[in-house]
C-alpha positions in Angstrom: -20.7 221.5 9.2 -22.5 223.5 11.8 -23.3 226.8 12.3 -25.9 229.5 14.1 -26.9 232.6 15.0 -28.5 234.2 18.3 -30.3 237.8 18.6 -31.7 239.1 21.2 -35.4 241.1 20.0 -35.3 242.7 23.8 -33.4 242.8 26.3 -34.7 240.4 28.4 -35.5 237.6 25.6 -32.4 235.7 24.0 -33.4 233.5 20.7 -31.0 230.9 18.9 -30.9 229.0 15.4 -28.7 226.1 14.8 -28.4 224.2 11.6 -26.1 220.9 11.7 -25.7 219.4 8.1 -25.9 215.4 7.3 -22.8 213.7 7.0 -21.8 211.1 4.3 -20.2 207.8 5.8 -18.9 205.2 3.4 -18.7 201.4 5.1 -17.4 198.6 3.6 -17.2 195.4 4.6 -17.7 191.1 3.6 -20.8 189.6 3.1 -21.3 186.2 4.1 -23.8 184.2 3.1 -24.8 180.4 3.1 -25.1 179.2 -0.6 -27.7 176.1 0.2 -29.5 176.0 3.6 -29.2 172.8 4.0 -25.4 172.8 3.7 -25.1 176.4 6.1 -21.2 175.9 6.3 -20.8 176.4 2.9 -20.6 180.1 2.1 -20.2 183.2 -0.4 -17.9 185.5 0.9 -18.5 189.2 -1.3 -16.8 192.4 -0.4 -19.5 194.7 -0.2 -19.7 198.7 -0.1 -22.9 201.4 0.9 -23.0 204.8 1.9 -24.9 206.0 5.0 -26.7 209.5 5.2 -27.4 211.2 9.0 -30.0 213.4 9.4 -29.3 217.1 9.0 -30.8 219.1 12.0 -32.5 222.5 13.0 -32.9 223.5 16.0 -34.6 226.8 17.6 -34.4 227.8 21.1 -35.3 230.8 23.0 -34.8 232.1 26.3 -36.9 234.7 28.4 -36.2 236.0 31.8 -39.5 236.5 33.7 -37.4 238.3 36.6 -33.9 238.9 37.5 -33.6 235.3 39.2 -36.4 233.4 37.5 -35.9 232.2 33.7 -38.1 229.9 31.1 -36.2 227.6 28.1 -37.7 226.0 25.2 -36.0 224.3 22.6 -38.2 223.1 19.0 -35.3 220.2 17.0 -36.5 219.1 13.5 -33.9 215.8 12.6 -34.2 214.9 8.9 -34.5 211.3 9.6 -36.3 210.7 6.3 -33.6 211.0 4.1 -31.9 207.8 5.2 -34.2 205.6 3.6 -33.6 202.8 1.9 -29.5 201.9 2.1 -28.0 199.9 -0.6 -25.5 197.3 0.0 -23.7 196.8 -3.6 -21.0 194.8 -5.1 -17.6 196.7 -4.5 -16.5 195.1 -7.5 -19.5 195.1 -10.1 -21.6 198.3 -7.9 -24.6 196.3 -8.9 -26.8 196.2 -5.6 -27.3 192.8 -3.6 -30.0 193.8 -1.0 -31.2 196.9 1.0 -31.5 198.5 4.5 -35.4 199.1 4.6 -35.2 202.2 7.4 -37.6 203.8 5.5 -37.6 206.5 8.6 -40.1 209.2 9.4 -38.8 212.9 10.5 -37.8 213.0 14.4 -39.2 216.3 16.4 -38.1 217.1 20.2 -39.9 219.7 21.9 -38.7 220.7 25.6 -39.9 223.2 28.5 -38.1 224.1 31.4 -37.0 226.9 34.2 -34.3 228.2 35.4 -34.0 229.8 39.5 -31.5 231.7 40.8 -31.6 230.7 44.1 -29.2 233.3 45.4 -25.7 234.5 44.1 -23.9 231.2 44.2 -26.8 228.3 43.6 -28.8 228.2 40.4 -31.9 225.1 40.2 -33.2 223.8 37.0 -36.0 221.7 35.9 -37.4 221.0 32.6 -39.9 218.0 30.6 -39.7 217.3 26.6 -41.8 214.9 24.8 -39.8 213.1 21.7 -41.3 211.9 18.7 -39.8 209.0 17.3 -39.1 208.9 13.3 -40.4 204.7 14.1 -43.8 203.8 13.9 -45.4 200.9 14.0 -46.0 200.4 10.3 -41.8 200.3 10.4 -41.6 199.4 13.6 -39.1 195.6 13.7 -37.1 193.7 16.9 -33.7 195.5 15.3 -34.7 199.2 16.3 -38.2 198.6 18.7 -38.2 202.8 19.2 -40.6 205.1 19.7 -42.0 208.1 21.3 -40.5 209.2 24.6 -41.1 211.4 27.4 -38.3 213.3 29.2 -37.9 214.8 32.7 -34.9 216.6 34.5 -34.0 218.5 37.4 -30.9 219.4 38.0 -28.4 222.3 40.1 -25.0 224.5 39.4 -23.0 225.8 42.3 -20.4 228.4 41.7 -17.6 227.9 44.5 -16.2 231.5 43.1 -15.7 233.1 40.1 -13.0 230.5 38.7 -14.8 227.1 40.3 -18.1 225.9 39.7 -20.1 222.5 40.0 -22.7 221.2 37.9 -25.4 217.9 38.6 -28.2 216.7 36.5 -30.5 213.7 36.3 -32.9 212.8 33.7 -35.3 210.2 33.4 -36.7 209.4 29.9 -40.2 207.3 29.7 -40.6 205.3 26.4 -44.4 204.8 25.9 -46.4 202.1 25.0 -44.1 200.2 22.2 -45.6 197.5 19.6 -44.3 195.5 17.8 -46.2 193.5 14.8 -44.3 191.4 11.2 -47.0 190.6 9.1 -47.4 190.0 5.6 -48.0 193.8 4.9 -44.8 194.8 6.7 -41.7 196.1 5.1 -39.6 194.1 6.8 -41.5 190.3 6.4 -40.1 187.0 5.0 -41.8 184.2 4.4 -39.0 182.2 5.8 -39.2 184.1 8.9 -42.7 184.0 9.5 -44.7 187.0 11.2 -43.3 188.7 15.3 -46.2 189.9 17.1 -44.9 191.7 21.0 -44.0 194.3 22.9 -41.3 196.8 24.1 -40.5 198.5 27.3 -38.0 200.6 28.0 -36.9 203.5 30.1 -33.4 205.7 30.5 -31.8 206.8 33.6 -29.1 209.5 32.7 -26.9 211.1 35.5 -24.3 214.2 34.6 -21.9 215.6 36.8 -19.1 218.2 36.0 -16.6 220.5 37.3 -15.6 223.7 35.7 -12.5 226.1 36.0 -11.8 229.0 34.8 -9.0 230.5 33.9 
């Protein structure tokens, strides 16, 4: 479910409040796993069943024109990344619970800036940063999901052909920051049979939109 609302306090400042709710997914699926390790072809093969949770989301943006060409954006998103948890994986035939999914997630927050220019009647240029805090830290932090904090920039352009035809071009470059990794003995995720992962992560995101609009 989704829904909002927009209101406009003056004339020249337009404000907006979205709300998306968290949906329910039900997996199921076999679990395989080996009975002795010494004999790792031999295996137990259980039909399993759990029930995943995403995040419900807020989000408040405003927009304020400064002139008649010139506009500022910002947008505030709260994602409800701490209700996923801990996932259990149960028996679909006893519901008694055979391990868990320790997520064990934070809340996620994305906070963006940007402009808009009107450059004249048919070309409009936009730029804009964000910083996103990641719902992984370090204390949480393992090799399956090595996320974290990440910095956005993007620029980008519309060109209206006419009043039926227009053309649209972004780019956006994301930055992850500095990214640790460290499975110790006080980490949720450590197993003696495993042993301890001590590293790092780097990682960046090139993301280039183009679109082409008619209208009727």
């Amino acid at each position: 479910m989704t829904a909002g609302l927009t209101f406009k306090p003056i004339e020249s400042t337009e404000i907006g409040l979205g709300y998306r709710s968290a949906m329910f997914t039900k997996i199921g699926g076999n679990l395989n796993a080996a009975l002795n390790p010494a004999a790792p072809t031999v295996v137990s093969n259980t039909d399993v069943d759990t029930t995943l949770v995403t995040p419900d989301m807020i989000t408040l943006s405003a927009k304020h024109s400064i002139t008649e060409d010139i506009r500022v954006l910002g947008t505030f998103e709260w994602t409800n990344w701490s209700r996923l948890k801990q996932p259990r994986i149960t028996s679909a035939a006893t519901g008694a619970e055979i391990t868990s999914l320790p997520f064990n997630y934070n809340d996620g927050f994305f906070l963006a800036l940007g402009g808009e220019y009107d450059f004249n009647d048919k070309l409009t240029l936009r730029a804009g940063a964000a910083y996103e805090w990641s719902p992984i830290d370090e204390e949480i932090r393992s090799a399956r999901l090595p996320d974290n904090n990440r910095i956005w920039v993007s620029g980008g352009a519309s060109y209206e052909f006419n009043k039926h035809m227009s053309f649209d071009l972004a780019y956006t470059h994301i930055f992850g920051t500095d990214t640790d990794i460290n499975i110790d003995a006080s980490h949720q995720d450590y197993s003696a049979t495993k042993g301890v992962l001590a590293g790092s992560v780097d990682s960046s995101v090139d993301i280039l939109s183009a679109s082409f609009r008619v209208r009727f």
